[in-house]
N, C-alpha and C positions, 0 to 999 in steps of 0.2 A: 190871298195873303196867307190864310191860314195852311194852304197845300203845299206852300212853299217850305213851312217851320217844321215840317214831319215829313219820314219816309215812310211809307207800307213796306211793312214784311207781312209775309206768310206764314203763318204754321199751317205745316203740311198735316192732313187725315193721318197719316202715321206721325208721333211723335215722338223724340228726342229728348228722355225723359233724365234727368240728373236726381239722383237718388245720394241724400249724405245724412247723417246721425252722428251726434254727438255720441261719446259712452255708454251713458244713461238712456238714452233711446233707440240704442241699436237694437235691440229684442225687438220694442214696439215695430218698428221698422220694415225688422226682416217678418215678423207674424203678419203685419199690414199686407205686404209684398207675397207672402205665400194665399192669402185672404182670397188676395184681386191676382194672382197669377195668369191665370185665361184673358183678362184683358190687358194683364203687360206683358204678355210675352207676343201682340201685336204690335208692339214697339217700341222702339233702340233703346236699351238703361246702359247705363252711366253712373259710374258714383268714384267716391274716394275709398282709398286704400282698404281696410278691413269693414266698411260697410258696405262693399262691391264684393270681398271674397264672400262676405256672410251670407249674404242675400242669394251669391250663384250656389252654395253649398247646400244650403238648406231648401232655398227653391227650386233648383234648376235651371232658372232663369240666366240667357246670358246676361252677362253684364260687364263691361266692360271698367276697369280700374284702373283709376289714376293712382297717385300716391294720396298717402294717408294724409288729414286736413291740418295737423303742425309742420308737414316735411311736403308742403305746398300744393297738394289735391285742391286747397280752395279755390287758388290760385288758376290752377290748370282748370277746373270745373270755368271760373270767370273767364276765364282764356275764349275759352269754347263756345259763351255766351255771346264777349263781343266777337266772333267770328260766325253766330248763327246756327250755329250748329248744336245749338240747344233752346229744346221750344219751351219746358217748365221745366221747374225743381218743384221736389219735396227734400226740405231739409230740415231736419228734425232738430232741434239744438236746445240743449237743455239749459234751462231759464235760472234752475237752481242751483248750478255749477262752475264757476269761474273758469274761464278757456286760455291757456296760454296761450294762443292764437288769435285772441279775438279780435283784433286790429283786421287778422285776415277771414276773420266769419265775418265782419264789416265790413268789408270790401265787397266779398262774395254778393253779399245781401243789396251793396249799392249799384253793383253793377248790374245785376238782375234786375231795377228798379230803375236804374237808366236803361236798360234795352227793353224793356215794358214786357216783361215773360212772366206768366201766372208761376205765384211762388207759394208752398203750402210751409206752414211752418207749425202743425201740429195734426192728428191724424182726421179730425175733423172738417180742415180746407184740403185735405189729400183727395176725400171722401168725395167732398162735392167736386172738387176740380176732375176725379177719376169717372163719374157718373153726368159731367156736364155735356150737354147735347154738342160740345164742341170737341170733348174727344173722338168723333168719329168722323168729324169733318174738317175741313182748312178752317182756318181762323186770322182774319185779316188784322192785323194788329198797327200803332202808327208809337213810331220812335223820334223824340225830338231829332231837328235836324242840326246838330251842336256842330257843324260846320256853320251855318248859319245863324248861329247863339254866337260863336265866337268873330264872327266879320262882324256882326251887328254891334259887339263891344268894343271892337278895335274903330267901328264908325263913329261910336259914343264918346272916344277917344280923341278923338283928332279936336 
């Protein structure tokens, strides 16, 4: 019963890394990202608008950019997620800052959290999550199976 309510994804040994910062923590960010360079430039970055040009200028790193997170980078970043094609974030977002966006840093944050993707959200889960024995390996993950969440309520239903 329980095989039934979840699907296995993979995260692949290379990883598909989303990289975002608030204002306030784009330096942190892009310093983190120059820090650990040798191990990410072993695989895919991703970020939003000006914390993707930051990070490819200063590090060299490619990285790939969406748009900025108020003119819907967060948006696109979640895109990405429920289409799998991103295995974790680091998104840095600052706690002390009021976001005109943040309905869509909430979104971001939930759908990361329904697709079960390790998420760092300051540089100290970046830290462990970038040193964890499972970046250099696949990592079997399990996603509710909200096909099966939603039949089950439509049965509760009737």
């Amino acid at each position: 019963m329980l095989e039934e309510n979840y699907i296995d994804f993979e995260i692949p040994a290379t990883k598909h890394i989303a990289l975002v910062a608030h204002d306030g923590k784009k330096k942190e960010l892009v310093e983190w990202c120059e820090k650990n360079k040798e191990i990410l430039k072993s695989h895919f970055l991703c970020g939003t608008g000006t914390t993707s040009r930051l990070i490819a200028e200063k590090t060299g790193l490619p990285v790939k950019g969406y748009n900025s997170g108020p003119l819907g980078g967060d948006q696109q970043i979640g895109a990405k997620i429920a289409e799998g094609q991103i295995d974790f974030m680091i998104f840095l977002w600052d706690p002390l800052e009021a976001q005109p966006h943040d309905p869509d840093v909430k979104a971001l944050l939930r759908i990361a959290v329904v697709y079960d993707i390790p998420i760092a959200n300051n540089l100290a889960t970046a830290d462990f999550m970038l040193f964890s024995k499972f970046m250099e390996e696949p990592y079997n993950r399990k996603v509710e199976n909200f096909d099966r969440v939603v039949q089950n309520r439509v049965e509760e239903m009737k």
